[in-house]
Structure formats: C-alpha cells, structure tokens
C-alpha positions in Angstrom: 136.0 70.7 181.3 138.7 69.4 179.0 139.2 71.0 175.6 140.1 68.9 172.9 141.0 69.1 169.3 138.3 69.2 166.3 137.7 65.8 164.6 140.3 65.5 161.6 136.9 66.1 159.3 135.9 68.7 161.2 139.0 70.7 160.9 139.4 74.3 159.2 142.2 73.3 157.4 140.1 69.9 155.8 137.5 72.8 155.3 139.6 75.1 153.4 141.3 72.6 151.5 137.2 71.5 150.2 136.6 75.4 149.6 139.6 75.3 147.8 138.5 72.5 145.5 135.4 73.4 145.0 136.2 77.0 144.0 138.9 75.8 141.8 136.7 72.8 139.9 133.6 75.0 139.4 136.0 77.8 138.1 137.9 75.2 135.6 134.5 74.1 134.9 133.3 77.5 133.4 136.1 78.1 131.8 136.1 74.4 129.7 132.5 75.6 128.9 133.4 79.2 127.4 136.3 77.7 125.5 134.6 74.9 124.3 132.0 77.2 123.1 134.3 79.0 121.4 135.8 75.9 119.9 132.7 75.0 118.6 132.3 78.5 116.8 135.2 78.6 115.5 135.1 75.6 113.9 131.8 76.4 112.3 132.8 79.7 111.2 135.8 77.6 109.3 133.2 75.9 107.5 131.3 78.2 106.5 134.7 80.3 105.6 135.6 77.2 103.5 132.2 76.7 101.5 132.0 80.7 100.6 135.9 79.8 99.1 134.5 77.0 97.4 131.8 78.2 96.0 133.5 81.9 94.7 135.7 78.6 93.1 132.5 77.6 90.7 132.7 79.4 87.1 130.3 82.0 86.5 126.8 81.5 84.5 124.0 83.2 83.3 120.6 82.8 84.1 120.3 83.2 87.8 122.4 80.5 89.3 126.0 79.3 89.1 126.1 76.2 86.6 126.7 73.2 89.0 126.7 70.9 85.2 130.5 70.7 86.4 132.6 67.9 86.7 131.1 66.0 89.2 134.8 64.4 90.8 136.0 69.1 90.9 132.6 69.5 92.8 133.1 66.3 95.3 136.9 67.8 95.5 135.7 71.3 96.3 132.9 70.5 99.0 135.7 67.8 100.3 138.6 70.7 101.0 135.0 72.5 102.6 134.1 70.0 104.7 130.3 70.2 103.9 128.1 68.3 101.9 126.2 71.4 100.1 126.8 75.0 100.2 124.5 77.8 99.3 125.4 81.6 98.9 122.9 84.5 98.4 124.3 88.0 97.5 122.7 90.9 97.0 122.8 91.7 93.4 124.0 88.1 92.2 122.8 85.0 91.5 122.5 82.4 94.1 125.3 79.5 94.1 124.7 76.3 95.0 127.2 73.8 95.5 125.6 70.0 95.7 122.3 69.3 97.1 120.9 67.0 99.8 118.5 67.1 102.3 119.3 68.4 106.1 117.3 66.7 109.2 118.3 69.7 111.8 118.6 73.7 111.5 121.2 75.7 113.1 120.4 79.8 112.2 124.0 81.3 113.4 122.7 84.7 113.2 120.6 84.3 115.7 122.1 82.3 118.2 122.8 83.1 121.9 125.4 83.0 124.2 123.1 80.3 125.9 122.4 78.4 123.0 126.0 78.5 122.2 127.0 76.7 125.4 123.5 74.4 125.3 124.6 73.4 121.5 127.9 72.6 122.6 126.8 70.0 125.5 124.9 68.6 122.7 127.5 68.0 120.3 129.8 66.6 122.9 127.1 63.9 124.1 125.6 62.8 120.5 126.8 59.8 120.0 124.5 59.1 116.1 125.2 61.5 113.0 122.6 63.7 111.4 123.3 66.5 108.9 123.1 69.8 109.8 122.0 73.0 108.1 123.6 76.1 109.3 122.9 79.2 108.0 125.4 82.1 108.4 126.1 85.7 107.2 129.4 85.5 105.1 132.7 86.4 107.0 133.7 88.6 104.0 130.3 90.4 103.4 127.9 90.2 106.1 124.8 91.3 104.3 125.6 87.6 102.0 124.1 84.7 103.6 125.2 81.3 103.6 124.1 77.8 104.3 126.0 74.9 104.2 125.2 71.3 104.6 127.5 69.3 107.3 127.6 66.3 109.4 127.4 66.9 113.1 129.7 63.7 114.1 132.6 65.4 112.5 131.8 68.5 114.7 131.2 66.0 118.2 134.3 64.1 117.4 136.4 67.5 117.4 135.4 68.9 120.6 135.6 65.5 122.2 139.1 65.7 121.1 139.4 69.3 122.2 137.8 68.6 125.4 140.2 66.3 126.4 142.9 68.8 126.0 141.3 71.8 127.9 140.2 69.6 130.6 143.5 68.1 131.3 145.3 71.3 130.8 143.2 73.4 132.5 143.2 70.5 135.7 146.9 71.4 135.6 146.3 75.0 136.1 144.1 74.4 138.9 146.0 72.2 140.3 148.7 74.7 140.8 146.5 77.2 141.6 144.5 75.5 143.9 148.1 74.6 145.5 149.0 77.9 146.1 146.0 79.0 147.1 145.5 76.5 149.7 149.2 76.8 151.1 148.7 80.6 151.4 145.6 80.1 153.3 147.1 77.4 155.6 150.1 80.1 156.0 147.7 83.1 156.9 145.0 81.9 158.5 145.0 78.5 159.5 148.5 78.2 160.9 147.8 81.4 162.8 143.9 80.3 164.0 145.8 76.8 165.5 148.6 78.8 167.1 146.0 81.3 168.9 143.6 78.4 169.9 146.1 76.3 170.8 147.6 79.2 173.4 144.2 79.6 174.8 143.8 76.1 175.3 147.1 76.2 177.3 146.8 79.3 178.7 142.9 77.9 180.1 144.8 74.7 181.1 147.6 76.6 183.4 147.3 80.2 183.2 149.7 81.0 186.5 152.4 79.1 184.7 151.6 79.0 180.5 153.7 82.0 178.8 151.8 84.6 177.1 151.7 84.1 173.3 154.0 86.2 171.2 152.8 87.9 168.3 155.4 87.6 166.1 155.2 83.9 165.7 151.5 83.9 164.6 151.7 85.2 161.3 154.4 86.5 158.4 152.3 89.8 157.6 152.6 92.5 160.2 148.9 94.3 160.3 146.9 92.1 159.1 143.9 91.1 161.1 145.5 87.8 162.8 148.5 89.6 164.2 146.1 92.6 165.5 144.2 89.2 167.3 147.6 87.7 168.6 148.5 91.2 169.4 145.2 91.7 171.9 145.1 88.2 172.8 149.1 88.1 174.2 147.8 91.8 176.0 144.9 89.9 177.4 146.7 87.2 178.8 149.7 89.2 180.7 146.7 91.6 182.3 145.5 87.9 183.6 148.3 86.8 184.8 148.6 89.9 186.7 145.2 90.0 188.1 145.6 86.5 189.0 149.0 87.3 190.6 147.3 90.1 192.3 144.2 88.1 193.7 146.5 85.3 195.0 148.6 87.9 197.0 145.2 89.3 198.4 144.1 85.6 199.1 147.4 85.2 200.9 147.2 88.4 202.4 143.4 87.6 203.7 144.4 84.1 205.1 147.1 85.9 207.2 145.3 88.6 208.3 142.4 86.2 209.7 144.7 84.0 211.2 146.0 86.7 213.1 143.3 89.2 213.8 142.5 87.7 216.7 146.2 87.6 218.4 146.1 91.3 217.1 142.5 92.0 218.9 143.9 90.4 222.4 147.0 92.7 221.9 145.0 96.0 221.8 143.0 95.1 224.6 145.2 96.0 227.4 146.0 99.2 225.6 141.9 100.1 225.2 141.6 99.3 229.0 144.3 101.5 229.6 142.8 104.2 227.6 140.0 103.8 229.5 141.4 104.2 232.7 143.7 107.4 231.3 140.2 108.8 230.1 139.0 109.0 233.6 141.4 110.3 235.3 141.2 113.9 236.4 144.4 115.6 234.7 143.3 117.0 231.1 146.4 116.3 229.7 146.2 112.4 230.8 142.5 112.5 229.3 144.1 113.9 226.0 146.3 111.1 225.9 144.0 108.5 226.6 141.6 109.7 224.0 144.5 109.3 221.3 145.4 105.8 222.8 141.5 105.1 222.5 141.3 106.7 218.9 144.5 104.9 217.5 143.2 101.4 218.9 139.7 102.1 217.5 141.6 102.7 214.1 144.1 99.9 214.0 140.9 98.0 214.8 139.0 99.1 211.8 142.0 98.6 210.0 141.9 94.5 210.4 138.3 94.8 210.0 138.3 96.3 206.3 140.9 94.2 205.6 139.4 90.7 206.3 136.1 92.6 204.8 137.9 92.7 201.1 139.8 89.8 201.4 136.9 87.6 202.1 137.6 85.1 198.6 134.0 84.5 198.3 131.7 87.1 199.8 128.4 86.0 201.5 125.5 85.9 199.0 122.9 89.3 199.8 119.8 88.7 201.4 117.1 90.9 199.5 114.4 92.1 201.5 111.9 95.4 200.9 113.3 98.3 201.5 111.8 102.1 202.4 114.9 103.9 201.3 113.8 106.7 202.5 113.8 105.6 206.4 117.0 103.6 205.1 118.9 107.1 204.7 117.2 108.4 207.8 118.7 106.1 209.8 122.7 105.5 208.0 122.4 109.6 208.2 123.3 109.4 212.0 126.7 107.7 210.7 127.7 111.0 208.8 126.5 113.1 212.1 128.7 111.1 214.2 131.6 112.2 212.1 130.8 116.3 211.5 127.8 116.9 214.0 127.2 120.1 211.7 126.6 118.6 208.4 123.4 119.2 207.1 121.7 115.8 205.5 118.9 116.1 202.8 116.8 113.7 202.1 115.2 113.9 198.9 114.2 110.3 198.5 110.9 109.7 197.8 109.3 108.8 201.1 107.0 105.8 199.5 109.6 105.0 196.7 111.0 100.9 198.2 113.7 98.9 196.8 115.1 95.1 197.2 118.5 94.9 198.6 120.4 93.9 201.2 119.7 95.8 204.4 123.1 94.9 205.8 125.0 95.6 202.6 123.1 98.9 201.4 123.1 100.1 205.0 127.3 99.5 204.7 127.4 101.4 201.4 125.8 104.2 202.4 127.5 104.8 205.8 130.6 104.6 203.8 129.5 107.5 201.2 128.2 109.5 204.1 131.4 109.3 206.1 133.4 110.3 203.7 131.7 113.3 202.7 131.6 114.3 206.4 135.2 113.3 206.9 136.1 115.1 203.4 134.7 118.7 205.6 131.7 119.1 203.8 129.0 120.9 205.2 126.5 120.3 203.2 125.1 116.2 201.8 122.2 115.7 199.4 120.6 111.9 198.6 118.2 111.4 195.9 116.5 108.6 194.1 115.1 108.3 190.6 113.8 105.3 188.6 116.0 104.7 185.7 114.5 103.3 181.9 115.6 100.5 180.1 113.4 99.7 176.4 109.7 99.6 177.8 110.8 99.1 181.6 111.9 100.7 184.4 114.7 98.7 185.8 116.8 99.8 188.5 116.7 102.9 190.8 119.5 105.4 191.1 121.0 106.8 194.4 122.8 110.3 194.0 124.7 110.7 197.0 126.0 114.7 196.1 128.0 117.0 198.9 129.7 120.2 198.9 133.0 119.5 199.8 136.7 119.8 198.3 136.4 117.3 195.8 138.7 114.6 195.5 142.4 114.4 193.8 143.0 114.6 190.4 145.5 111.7 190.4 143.1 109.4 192.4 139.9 109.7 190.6 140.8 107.2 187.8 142.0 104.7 190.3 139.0 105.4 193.5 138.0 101.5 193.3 141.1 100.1 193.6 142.0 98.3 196.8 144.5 100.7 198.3 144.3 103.5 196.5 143.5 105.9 199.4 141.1 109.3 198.4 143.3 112.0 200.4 141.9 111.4 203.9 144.8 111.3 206.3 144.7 108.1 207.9 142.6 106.2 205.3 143.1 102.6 204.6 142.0 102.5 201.0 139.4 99.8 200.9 136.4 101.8 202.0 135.6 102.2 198.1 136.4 99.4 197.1 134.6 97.0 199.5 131.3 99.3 198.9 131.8 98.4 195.3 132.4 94.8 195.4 128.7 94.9 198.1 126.9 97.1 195.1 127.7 94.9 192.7 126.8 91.6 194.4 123.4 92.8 194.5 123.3 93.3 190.7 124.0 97.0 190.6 127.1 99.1 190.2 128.7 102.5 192.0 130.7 105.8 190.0 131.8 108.5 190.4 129.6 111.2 188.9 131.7 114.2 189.1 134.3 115.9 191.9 135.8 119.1 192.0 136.0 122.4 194.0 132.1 122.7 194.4 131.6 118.9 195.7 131.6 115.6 194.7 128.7 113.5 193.4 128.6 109.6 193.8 125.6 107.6 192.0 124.6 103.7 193.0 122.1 101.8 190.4 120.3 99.2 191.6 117.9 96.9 190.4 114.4 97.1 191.3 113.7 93.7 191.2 115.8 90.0 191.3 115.8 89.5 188.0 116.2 93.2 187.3 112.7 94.1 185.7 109.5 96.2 186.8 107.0 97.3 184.8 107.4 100.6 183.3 104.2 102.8 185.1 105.4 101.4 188.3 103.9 104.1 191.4 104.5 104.3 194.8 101.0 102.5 195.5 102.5 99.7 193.6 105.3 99.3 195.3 103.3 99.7 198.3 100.9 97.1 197.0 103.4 94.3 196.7 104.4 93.3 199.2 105.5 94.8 202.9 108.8 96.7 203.0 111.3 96.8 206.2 
C-alpha cells in the first residue's frame, strides 16, 4: 500500500493556521465589545458630568426650583458646552434644577443597567442609523445619592463609537495579526515541523526499513523534553530494534536456506558412520560396543541438531490442524518421552481425565515432549502436569498446562533470555532451540508458554491455550460438555 501525503486542505499545518484565526478573531472580537462598552459609558458618564457642571452653573432661587427665567442665548450656551438638550438634578435637601425642557421618546436608567445591557445597548447604538432623544437618568459622579437626568440625542452617541470602532478594530486587527503570527510560527516550530519530520521517517522507514537511517532526535524539535522529542526519542529506539530484528531474521532465513540445502548431503555423510556404529555395537569386545554406542549417540545428535535447526528456521511455519483433544491420554502417552530419558522419573498426571482441548496433536504432542525431556534430562526425579480453566470477564477462555518438576532449576543468567534461539538452558550438549521452537508451535495455536518460576526446589513451566478457535467458551463449561460436543482424539 502506498502512503501518500494529506490533501493541502487537509493538512495540520492549514488546520492550525484556521485554529489560529479563529482563536485570534473571536478573542479581538470580545475585546472590541468590552471596549466599546466602555466607550459607550464613558461617554455617557461625560454627559451626565457635563450637565451636573452646568446646571451647579444656574444662579440660585427660592421657591423650590432653580429660576430657568435666564437668558435664554447663557442657557442654549450652557446645555451646548453639556452636550444635552435638558438636564435635571435632584438633591437631597435642595431644590430640583432643571435646565431646558423637551420631551424624550426612549429611557436609559444607568443605575440599573447590566453588564449585558451595556454590550446589547452598545450593538444598538452602533447599528441605528435615525436619531431619537434619549433620557438617561444617573446618580451624580460627585454625590451618588443626587440623581440626574439629562436629555440627549442618540445619533451623537452612534456616530462616536462608529468612529471609535473603526479605531479599535483596526488596531486591535494589528495586534492579532502579530499575535496570531507568532503564535502560528511557534506552533509550526513545535509541533508541526516535528509531526512532518516523524511521519515523514515512518513513511521512509515503512518504504525501506533494511536501508532508511533511523531518525535522529535531535533534529525534530528545539526544546529538549518536551513531549515530541520523548516521541522522536522512542520512535528512533524503535526503529534500530527493527532494523536489528530484521537483520537477525534475514541471517536465520539465510541460515535456514543453507541448512536445507545441505541437510541432506549432511544425512548421506552420517550414514556410513551409523552403519558402522552398528556393526561396532555388535561385536563381542565391550570396549568396541562402548565405542560404537558413542559413534551411534554422536550421529543421533548431530542428527537432531539439523533437525531443530530446519524446525526454527522454517520462514513460514505450517498452519496447526485443531482437532479434540483428551489431554489427559495426551500426557499419558508424551510421558513415555521423559521415561526414555531418566527411566526413574516419576510422572503425575493430574490432568483432569474428562477435561479436552483443541490443538494440534502434532504440535502439542512436540511441546510437551520437549518440557518433559528437559526436566528428565535437567536430573529431576520427580514431574508434575496439571490443568485448570483460566477466566476472562464472564468466560472461561483458555486452559492452563503446569508442567512443574523437582529438579536444579535453571541459571540465573539464562532465565531472562530461555526463548531465545540459541540461548542454551545449561544442558551440556544442547542446541538452544528446543525452547524456542516450542514457543513459536504454542503460539501459532493462539496461546503462549513462561516460565513460572525455577530455583533449587524445581522449575515450573505454564502453557495457555485457548479452549476454543476463536478463543471463547462459555463460562459453566463441565466435563459432560465438553464431552457433549463433539468427539475428542
């Protein structure tokens, strides 16, 4: 399958550059709100500033309200300098002043104005596009418990925040734009420039792992620590373990091709060396049937040898046939393997005599030979083999094998590495691959083989494996069920 590029529109850095924008416009946005709010505010509060000046202006009279018989050109003058049409102060304690009269078509009550109405008042006096006058009615800047209410006309109040508005919006569109700049450059710097470099190595590295150089941290991003070097970090690990393991499976490939091509030469070669093991073997001379015993013993080795070898170097291992299983009979009959080996070795079964599995019979009867023989061959005296049904969230899924003996145990420095190809448990004369083949047949059927525990007082090995093909049983599942579906080998 090819990989291939996002479309242009589709791209994280078109992506973030739209966040970008549309974090930065909504943010200039609430901010040309607030502060035409508070244009609008501040403007009336000048006003009504203006009108209590002018109307402190008006010579004092008796009889309950400031004379307004004044000269009518000082009272246009005064409400002029105001920029109101009327004004109207009430003080505790004093007469009410009035300053012109006239008739308003639309109340504004200051004092109880909200945020909300602030902002919805000032959409409104932007958009009005007529002229109306407007009563507003305050408490006085200099004594709040005074109120005030002057007369105005609303166009003189839309025309200066149109003119205000064009001012905050085309200074605060040059703050964004330089912030949005910056913002967007840092985000292309740490995160898009480093998400292109590490897709762009996994596309090459997919393309031609053997020969594509790992990728190296330090170009991905200028911060050390942050969260995109850590992912450079574990991808550029990730890719040298492949290269290894790819190195490592080609050799074995390589090695496998060989030794098939020349197994048989190698067969034809020991031939004339078993007959002649056989023919030392009868002779009458103890010492010449010692010899030809060891003859017989090294052939039968060096034969075993090429025969593990092909085993896990087979590239693509034959799929498992999965039949029904009695596992008890199963370790009846693989028990004679470990006999063979230390005819005094006890062998309990404790397998459930009805309890049947699905597995391979060639591959499961190759698994647990293999355990068997190496407990025998490890000098144990003693082996042990239970089964038990294993939960999963409602379900019983697989069954578990415990394959337990009582002998030495097994190195400390192997037990890490036991699966390996190779890696040989301590037996003199091992080849390595007995563990590692019966791990690569456990897991083609689905399951998997560890190592338990090993010390002084024996080692422990434990195979799960699924009870049926797709892994799932009922949870309640009895022998008589088992039984009752279907016939078991």
């Amino acid at each position: 399958m090819s990989s291939r590029s996002p479309a242009s529109r589709h791209s994280l850095s078109r992506r973030v550059l739209g966040l970008t924008l549309i974090v930065m416009l909504l943010t200039e946005a609430m901010l040309f709100v607030a502060v035409i709010t508070r244009e609008r505010r501040d403007w009336l509060d000048q006003r009504i500033l203006a009108a209590q000046i002018a109307a402190r202006a008006l010579p004092p009279a008796p009889g309950g309200f400031a004379a307004v018989a004044m000269d009518r050109a000082v009272r246009e003058d005064l409400l002029r300098l105001a920029g109101v049409v009327a004004v109207r102060v009430q003080e505790p304690g004093r007469p009410m002043v009035v300053l012109g009269q006239t008739q308003a078509t639309a109340l504004l009550d200051l004092r109880r104005e909200t945020a909300l109405g602030g902002v919805v008042g000032s959409v409104e006096a932007l958009l009005r596009s007529g002229d109306r006058l407007l009563l507003v009615m305050a408490s006085s800047p200099k004594q709040p418990s005074s109120v005030l209410s002057v007369v105005l006309h609303d166009r003189a109040l839309g025309t200066y925040l149109r003119v205000q508005a064009r001012g905050i919006a085309l200074s605060g569109l040059a703050v964004a734009a330089v912030t949005g700049g910056l913002v967007y450059s840092l985000l292309l710097l740490l995160l898009v420039r480093p998400m292109r470099r590490i897709t762009g190595s996994i596309v090459a590295f997919r393309a031609d792992p053997e020969r594509t150089p790992p990728l190296d941290p330090r170009q991905i991003t200028p911060l050390a620590g942050d969260e995109m070097a850590l992912a450079g970090q574990e991808l550029a690990a990730m890719q040298r373990e492949l290269r290894a393991a790819l190195w490592r499976n080609a050799r074995l490939a390589a090695l496998g091709t060989a030794v098939a091509k020349v197994s048989h030469d190698i067969r034809g070669a020991l031939s004339p060396a078993l007959l002649a093991a056989e023919r030392l073997q009868a002779n009458a001379d103890p010492a010449v049937r010692r010899a030809g015993d060891l003859v017989a013993r090294t052939v039968e080795r060096a034969t075993e040898l090429v025969r593990h070898t092909l085993d896990f170097a087979r590239e693509v291992p034959a799929p498992p046939e999965r039949v029904r299983l009695r596992l008890h009979a199963l370790v009846e009959e693989t028990a004679d393997q470990a006999r063979a080996v230390n005819p005094a070795i006890v062998i309990d079964n404790a397998v459930p005599d009805g309890l049947v599995i699905l597995a391979d019979r060639s591959g499961i009867t190759r698994v647990l030979g293999n355990l068997m023989r190496n407990a025998a061959q490890a000098g144990a005296n003693r082996l042990r083999i239970a089964a038990t049904l294993g939960n999963a969230v409602q379900t019983i899924d697989h069954v578990a094998i415990s394959i337990a003996d009582d002998g030495p145990g097994l190195p400390e420095a192997v037990r890490h590495d036991l699966f390996r190809p190779f890696v040989n448990g301590g037996r003199p004369g091992g080849t390595g691959l007995g563990l590692a083949i019966t791990r690569d047949l456990v897991r083609a059927q689905g399951g998997d083989v560890t190592l338990v525990q090993s010390g002084p007082t024996g080692t422990e090995f434990r195979i799960a494996l699924p009870l049926q093909a797709d892994g799932r049983l009922t949870q309640g599942v009895t022998r008589e069920v088992a039984d009752a579906a279907g016939p078991a080998v």
